[in-house]
N, C-alpha and C positions, 0 to 999 in steps of 0.2 A: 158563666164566667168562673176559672179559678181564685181564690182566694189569696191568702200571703204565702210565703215559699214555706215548705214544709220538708222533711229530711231526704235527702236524695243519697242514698246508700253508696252512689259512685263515687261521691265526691267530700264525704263527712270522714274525719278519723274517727279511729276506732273508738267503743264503749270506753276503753280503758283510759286510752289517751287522752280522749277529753273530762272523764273526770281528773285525772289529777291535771290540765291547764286548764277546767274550771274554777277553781278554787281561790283567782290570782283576777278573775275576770269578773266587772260589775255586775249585778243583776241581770239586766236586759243583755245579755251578752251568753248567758248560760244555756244551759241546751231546753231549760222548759220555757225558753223565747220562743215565740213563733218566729219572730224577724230575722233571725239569723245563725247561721250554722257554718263553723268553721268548714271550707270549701276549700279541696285540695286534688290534684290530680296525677295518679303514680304514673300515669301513661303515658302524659307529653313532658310531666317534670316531676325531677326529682326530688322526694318532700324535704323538708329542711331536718337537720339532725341536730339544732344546736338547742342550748339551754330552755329547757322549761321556763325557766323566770323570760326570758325574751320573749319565748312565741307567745307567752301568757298576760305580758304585760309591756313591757317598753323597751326599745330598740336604743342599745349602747354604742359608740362610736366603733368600738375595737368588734363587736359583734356584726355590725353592717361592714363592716372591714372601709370606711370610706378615711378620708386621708383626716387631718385638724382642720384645713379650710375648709372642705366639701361639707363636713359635719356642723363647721358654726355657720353656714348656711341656714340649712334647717333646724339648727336650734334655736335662729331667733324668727323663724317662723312660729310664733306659739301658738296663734289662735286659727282659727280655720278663716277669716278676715284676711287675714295677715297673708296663707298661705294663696287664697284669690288674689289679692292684691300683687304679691309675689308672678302669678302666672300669668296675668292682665299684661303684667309689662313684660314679660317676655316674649320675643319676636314667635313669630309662629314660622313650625315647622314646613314650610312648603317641599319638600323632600324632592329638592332638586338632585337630579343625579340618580333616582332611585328610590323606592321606600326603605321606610324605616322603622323601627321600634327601638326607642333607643335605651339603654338603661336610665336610672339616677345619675351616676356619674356621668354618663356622656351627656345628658340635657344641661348638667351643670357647667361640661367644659364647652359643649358646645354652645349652651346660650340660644335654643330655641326649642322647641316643641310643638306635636298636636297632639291628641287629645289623649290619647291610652299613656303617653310619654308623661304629658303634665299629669295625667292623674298617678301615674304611679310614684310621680316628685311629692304628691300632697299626702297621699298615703303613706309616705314613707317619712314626711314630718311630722304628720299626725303620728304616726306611731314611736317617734323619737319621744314626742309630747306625751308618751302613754294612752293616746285611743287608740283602737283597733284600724288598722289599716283596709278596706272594703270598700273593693271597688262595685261598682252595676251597670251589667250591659246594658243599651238599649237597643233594641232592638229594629230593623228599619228593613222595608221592603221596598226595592226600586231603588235603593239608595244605601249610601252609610250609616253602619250600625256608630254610638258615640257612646265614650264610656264617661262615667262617672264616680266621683269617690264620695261615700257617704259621711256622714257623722251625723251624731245626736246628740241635742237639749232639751232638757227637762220634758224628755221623753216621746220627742218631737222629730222626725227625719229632715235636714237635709242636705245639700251636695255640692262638691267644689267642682268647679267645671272649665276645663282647657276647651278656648275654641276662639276661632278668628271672627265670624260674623255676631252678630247683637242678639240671637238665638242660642238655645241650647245651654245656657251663662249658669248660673250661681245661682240657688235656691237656696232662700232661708228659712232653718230650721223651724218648720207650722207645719210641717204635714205628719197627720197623725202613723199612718201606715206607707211602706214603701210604692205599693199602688199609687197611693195618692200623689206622693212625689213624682213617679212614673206621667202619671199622667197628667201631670202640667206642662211637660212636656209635647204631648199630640200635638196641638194649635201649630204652636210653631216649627216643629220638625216636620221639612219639606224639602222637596227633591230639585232640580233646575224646571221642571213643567210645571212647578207650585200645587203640586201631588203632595199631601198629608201623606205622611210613609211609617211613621213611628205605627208595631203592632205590639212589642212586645218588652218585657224587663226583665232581667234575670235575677235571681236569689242574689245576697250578698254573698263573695269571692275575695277571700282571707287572705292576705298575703304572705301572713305566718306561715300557711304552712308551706311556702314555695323557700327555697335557699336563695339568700340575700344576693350570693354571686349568680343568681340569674338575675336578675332582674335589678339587684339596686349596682353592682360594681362590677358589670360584664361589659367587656366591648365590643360584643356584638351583638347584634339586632335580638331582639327578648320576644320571637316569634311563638313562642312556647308559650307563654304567658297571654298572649292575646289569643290561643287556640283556647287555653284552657278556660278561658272565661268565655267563650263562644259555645265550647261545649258541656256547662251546667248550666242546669233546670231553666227556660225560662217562662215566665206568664202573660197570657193574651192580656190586651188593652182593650182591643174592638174583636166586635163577632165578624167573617167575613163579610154579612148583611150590611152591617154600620161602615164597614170599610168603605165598598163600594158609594156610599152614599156622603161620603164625605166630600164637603166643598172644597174646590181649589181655592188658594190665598189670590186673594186679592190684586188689585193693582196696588195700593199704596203698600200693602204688604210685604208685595214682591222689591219694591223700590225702599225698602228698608232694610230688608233680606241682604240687598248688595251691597250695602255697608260692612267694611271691614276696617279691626282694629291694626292688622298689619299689612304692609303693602309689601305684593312680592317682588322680590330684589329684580333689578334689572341686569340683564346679562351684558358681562363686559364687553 
C-alpha cells in the first residue's frame, strides 16, 4: 500500500514560487510536509495571477471579486462548525434540468448544492478565515466519486462535507494522517446494490492556485475544477484482494442509507 501523498511534478508550482508563498504559510502547510502540496493545473485551468499575500495566506472581498453581501456570508462563517452547519441547511442540489458545478456565487444566489459545489463554498470561507482552502477526492468504483474540504487542529485532519444522505457527513478533526481520514470513510460509501465502492483518496487540491473567477464568481458551470481534482495523484484504500471480499451493507444499513436530509422538489 502507498503511503501519504508525496510531490507530483504535474501539479506542484514551481521551486521558486513556492518558496516565496511559503514564507506567509504555517508549519504543516510548507513544502517539508508530507501532507500537502500546493496542487495546480496549467492544462484544464488557468493558474491565478493575483497577489502573493492572497494565494499565501487569506482571501479579501475585492480579491475574490464577490459583491458586500455575498462576502458577509462567509465571513461570519468562522469556524469550520459553522461552515457544516451552514451547508446542513442548504437544500441540496438535485440538478434538475441538467448537471452542474456551480460556482460560490451561484450556490449563494441559488441557495442549493452537492457536494464539489458545497465544498468549494467551505473552502472558500475557510480561506476568507485565513486556512488554506483544500479540497480531497474520494475516490469510488461502481459509483460516485464525493469531494471533500479539509482542515486541521492541533495537527489533526478533518473534513467539511456537502451531502444529502447521513453518510459521507463531517469528520472531526482526530485523524492523525489524511489516509486515516480517507478511510472512515469505506464502511459507509456504498453504491444502490450496498456494494462498498470507496478505493481511493487524492492528495490535497489548493484552490490558490486556480483564479477566483473560475470557480468562486463565474456563472458557469466550474467543470474545469472538478477535472482537475480528478486528475491528481490519487492513493489505494484497499488491494484489489480486500476489495473483492468486502461485505455488502446490511439490511438495517441500507434502511438508514435511504434517509435524506432534503427531499426532491416535486414537479409542478
Amino acid at each position: 500500500m502507498e503511503g501519504e501523498p508525496s510531490t507530483d511534478t504535474r501539479f506542484s508550482v514551481s521551486a521558486a514560487a513556492w518558496t516565496g508563498l511559503e514564507a506567509g504559510l504555517p508549519g504543516w502547510c510548507r513544502s517539508g510536509s508530507p501532507d500537502i502540496r500546493m496542487a495546480q493545473s496549467s492544462r484544464t485551468c488557468p493558474l491565478f495571477s493575483g497577489s502573493l499575500e492572497l494565494r499565501a495566506r487569506l482571501a479579501r472581498r475585492e480579491d475574490l471579486g464577490l459583491t458586500s453581501a455575498e462576502f458577509s456570508v462567509l465571513a461570519r462563517l468562522s469556524t469550520p462548525e459553522k461552515i457544516q452547519g451552514f451547508l446542513d441547511a442548504l437544500p441540496a442540489n438535485f440538478e434538475i434540468g441538467g448537471q452542474t458545478c456551480l460556482s460560490v456565487r451561484e450556490v449563494l444566489r441559488r441557495r442549493r448544492a452537492h457536494c464539489i459545489e458545497g465544498a468549494m463554498l467551505a473552502a472558500c470561507a475557510l480561506w476568507v478565515h485565513g486556512e488554506p482552502p483544500l479540497l480531497m477526492d474520494l475516490r469510488a468504483e461502481r459509483d460516485y466519486d464525493h469531494v471533500v474540504v479539509l482542515f486541521r487542529r492541533k495537527g489533526h485532519w478533518g473534513a467539511i462535507s456537502k451531502t444529502n444522505p447521513p453518510v459521507l457527513r463531517w469528520r472531526d478533526p482526530v485523524y492523525r494522517t489524511l489516509r486515516e481520514l480517507a478511510m472512515s470513510y469505506l464502511h459507509e460509501y456504498a453504491n444502490d446494490r450496498a456494494q462498498k465502492t470507496l478505493r481511493s483518496y487524492s492528495r490535497p487540491f489548493d484552490l490558490r492556485g486556480l483564479d477566483p473567477e473560475i470557480w468562486v464568481t463565474s456563472l458557469k458551470n466550474c467543470w474545469d475544477v472538478g477535472e482537475a481534482v480528478d486528475e491528481i495523484r490519487h492513493y489505494p484504500l484497499v488491494t484489489k484482494r480486500q476489495a473483492r471480499s468486502l461485505r455488502l451493507r446490511d439490511a438495517m444499513e441500507r434502511k438508514a442509507d435511504a434517509l435524506l436530509e432534503h427531499r426532491r422538489p416535486r414537479k409542478r
